[in-house]
N, C-alpha and C positions, 0 to 999 in steps of 0.2 A: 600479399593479397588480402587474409584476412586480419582482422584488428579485434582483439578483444575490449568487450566495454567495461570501464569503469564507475563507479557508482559514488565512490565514497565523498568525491567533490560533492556531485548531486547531495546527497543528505545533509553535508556540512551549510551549502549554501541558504536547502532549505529550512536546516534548524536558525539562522541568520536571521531568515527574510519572515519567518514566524514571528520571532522575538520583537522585530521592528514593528510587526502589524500587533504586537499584544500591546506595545509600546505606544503606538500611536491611536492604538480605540482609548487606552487611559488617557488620554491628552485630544484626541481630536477625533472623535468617536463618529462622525457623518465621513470623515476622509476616510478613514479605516475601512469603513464596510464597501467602498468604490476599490480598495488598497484590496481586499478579501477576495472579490468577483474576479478582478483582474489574474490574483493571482490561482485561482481555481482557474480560470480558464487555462490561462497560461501553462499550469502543468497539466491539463488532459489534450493539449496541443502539442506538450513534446515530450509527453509518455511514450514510451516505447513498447514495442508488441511484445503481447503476451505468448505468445506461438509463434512459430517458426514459418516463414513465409511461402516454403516449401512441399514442408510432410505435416502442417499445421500441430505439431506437436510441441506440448507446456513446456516454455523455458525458464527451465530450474535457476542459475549461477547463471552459465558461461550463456554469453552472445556471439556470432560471430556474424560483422559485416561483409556480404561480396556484393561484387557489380555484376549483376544478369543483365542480360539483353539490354543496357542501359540504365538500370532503374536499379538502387540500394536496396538489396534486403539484408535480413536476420535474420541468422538461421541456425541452428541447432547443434551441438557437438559431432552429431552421429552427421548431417548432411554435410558441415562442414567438414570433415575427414573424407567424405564422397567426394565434394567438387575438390577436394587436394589431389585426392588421389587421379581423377579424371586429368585436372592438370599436368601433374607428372607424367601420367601414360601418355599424353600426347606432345609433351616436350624432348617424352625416350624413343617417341614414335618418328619426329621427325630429324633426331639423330640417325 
């Protein structure tokens, strides 16, 4: 059910995709700063929440993905042990 998120791809990618953009202002400095916007955007479009979509409490480390009522949240160590445990009671319930 739940999935923990990883990060460390993330960082690797974007020490990468920096290096290429310091790369290409020395060499082609008008493409660069189109090459910059994009990628500003691009990571505040698939930044991830800072709080828990639930108890809107700071998420430290751990993530943890469920599926609500249809829709992906994030949510917090302490909420995800909640909706585990809510899981289990009604999986012992219908034993």
């Amino acid at each position: 059910m739940a999935r923990r998120k990883k990060a460390e791809t993330q960082g690797i990618i974007a020490i990468v995709i920096i290096g290429g953009a310091i790369w290409a202002f020395q060499n082609y400095p008008a493409i660069s700063i189109i090459m910059i916007v994009i990628l500003v955007v691009g990571y505040f479009a698939t930044k991830s929440p800072a709080s828990c979509q639930l108890c809107n409490s700071a998420l430290k480390r751990n993530s943890y993905i469920w599926q609500i009522e249809g829709q992906k949240k994030t949510v917090c160590p302490n909420c995800n042990r909640e909706l585990e445990r809510k899981n289990s009671k009604k999986a012992v319930s219908k034993i």
